[in-house]
Each structure stands twice: as structure tokens, then as C-alpha cells.
C-alpha positions in Angstrom: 0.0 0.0 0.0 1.5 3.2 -1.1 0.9 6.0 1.3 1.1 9.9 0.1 4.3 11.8 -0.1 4.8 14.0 3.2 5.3 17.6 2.5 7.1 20.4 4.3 4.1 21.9 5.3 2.9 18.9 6.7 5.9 17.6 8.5 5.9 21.7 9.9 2.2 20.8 11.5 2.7 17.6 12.9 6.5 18.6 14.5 4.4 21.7 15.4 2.2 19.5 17.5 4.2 17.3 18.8 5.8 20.4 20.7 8.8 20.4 18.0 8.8 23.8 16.6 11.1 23.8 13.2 12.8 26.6 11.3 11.2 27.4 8.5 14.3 26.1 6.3 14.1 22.5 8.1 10.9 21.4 6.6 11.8 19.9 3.7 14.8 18.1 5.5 12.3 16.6 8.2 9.5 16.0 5.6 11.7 14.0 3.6 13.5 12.3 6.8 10.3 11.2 7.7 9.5 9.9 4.3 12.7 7.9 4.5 12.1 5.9 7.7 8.5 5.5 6.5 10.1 3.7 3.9 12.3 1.6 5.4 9.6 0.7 8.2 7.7 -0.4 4.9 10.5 -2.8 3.8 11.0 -4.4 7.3 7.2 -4.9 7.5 7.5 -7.4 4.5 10.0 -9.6 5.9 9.4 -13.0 7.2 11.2 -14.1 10.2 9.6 -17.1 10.2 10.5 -18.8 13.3 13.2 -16.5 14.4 13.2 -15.8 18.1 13.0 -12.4 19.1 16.5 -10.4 20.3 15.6 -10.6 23.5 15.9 -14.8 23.7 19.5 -14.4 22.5 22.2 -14.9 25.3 25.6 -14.1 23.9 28.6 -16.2 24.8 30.9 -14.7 27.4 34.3 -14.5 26.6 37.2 -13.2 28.7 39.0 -10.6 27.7 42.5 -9.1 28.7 43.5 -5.2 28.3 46.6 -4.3 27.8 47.4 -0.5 28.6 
């Protein structure tokens, strides 16, 4: 499902009211940001993990280590 672009002015209102004023020069950086991670958030969504365990059920090996200074 493709979802609208996100324009400055738009990305102005909703920094606006999440108590994030922005510089009139930042809203096409934060709009397109935004339009970024939307992306990627996208493309993670269509994985499959399958049967993969979430992170938190991983317990990494311990291994000693020695500094040297």
C-alpha cells in the first residue's frame, strides 16, 4: 500500500504538534527524513522471520577478555 508523499508543510504541522517547533528552512529536510524511515519501516514490514526468536531470547557467549594499557 502506497501511502502519500509527506510535505514540508505537513511535516511543519505535525513537528508543530508534537511540541517540536522547526525553522522554517528545516521542513523539507524533516519531511523527507520522515519519508525515509517511512520507507524503510515499509520494507522491514514485508520480511518474514519465520520462526526467528525475538533479540531478546539471544544470550551471547561470554568470553574473557585481557587489556593491555
Amino acid at each position: 500500500m502506497d501511502t502519500p508523499e509527506l510535505t514540508p508543510q505537513e511535516a511543519a504541522r505535525w513537528a508543530l504538534r508534537a511540541g517540536l517547533p522547526l525553522a522554517d528552512e528545516r521542513h523539507g529536510a524533516v519531511a523527507a527524513t520522515a519519508q525515509h524511515i517511512h520507507a524503510v519501516i515499509g520494507t522491514l514490514r514485508e520480511l518474514d522471520f519465520g520462526e526467528t526468536p525475538p533479540a531478546a531470547v539471544y544470550a551471547a557467549p561470554w568470553e574473557a577478555t585481557h587489556a593491555t594499557l
